[in-house]
C-alpha positions in Angstrom: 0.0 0.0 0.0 1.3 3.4 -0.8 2.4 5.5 2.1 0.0 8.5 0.7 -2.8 6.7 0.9 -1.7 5.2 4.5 -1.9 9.1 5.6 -4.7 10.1 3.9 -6.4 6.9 5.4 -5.6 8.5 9.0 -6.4 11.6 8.3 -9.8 10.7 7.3 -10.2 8.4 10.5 -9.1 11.2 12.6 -12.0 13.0 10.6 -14.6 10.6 11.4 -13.3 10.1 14.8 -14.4 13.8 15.6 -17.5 13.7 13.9 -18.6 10.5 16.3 -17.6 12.1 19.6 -19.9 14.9 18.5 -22.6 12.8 17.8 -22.2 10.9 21.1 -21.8 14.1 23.2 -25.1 14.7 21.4 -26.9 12.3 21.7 -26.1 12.2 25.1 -24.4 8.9 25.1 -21.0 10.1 26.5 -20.5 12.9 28.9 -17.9 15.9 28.1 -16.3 14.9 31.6 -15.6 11.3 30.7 -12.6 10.4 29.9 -13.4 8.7 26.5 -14.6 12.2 24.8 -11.1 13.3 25.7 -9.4 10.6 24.7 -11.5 10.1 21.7 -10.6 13.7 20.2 -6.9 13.8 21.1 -6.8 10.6 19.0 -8.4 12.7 16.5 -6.3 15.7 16.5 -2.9 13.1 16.3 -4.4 11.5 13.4 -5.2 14.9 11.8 -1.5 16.1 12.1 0.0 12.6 11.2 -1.7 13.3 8.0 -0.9 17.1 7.6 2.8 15.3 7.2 1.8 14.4 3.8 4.4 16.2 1.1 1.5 17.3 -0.8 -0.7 18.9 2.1 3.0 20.5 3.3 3.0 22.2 -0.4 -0.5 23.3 0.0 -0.1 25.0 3.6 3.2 26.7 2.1 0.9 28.4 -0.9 -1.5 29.2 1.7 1.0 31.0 3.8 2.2 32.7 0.4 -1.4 33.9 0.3 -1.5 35.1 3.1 1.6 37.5 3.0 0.2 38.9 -0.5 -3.0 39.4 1.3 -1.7 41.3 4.2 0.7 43.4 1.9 -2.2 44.2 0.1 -4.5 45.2 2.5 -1.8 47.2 4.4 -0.9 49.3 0.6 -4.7 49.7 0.4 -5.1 51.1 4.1 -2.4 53.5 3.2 -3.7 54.6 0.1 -7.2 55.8 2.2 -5.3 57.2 4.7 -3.4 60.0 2.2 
């Protein structure tokens, strides 16, 4: 099995894993002060950063940060332009 699909594999696990400790909390089947609600979304979270660690999603976050620079530059040249 290829290792991107491995990663994508937990990443959507760690997806689902969030989505069912919502609908326990809920549907009142679990308590927010249990341990497992805890426990279940700390699983969650590790799964959705194991999978972040994919090169591809690493390429995408660095294109968002790029966006974001040109958006703030942008929006700091146009605040300047209505304060003259």
């Amino acid at each position: 099995m290829n290792n991107a699909v491995v990663m994508d594999t937990l990443g959507w696990a760690g997806a689902v894993l969030y989505l069912i400790a919502y609908l326990l909390i809920s549907l009142k089947k679990l308590e927010g002060d249990s341990p497992a609600y805890p426990g279940m979304n700390i699983a969650a979270g590790i799964l959705l950063v194991i999978n972040i660690f994919l090169p591809a999603h690493l390429s995408l976050a660095r294109l968002e940060r790029g966006l974001d620079r040109h958006r703030t530059f942008y929006t700091r040249k146009k605040m300047d332009f209505k304060k003259c």
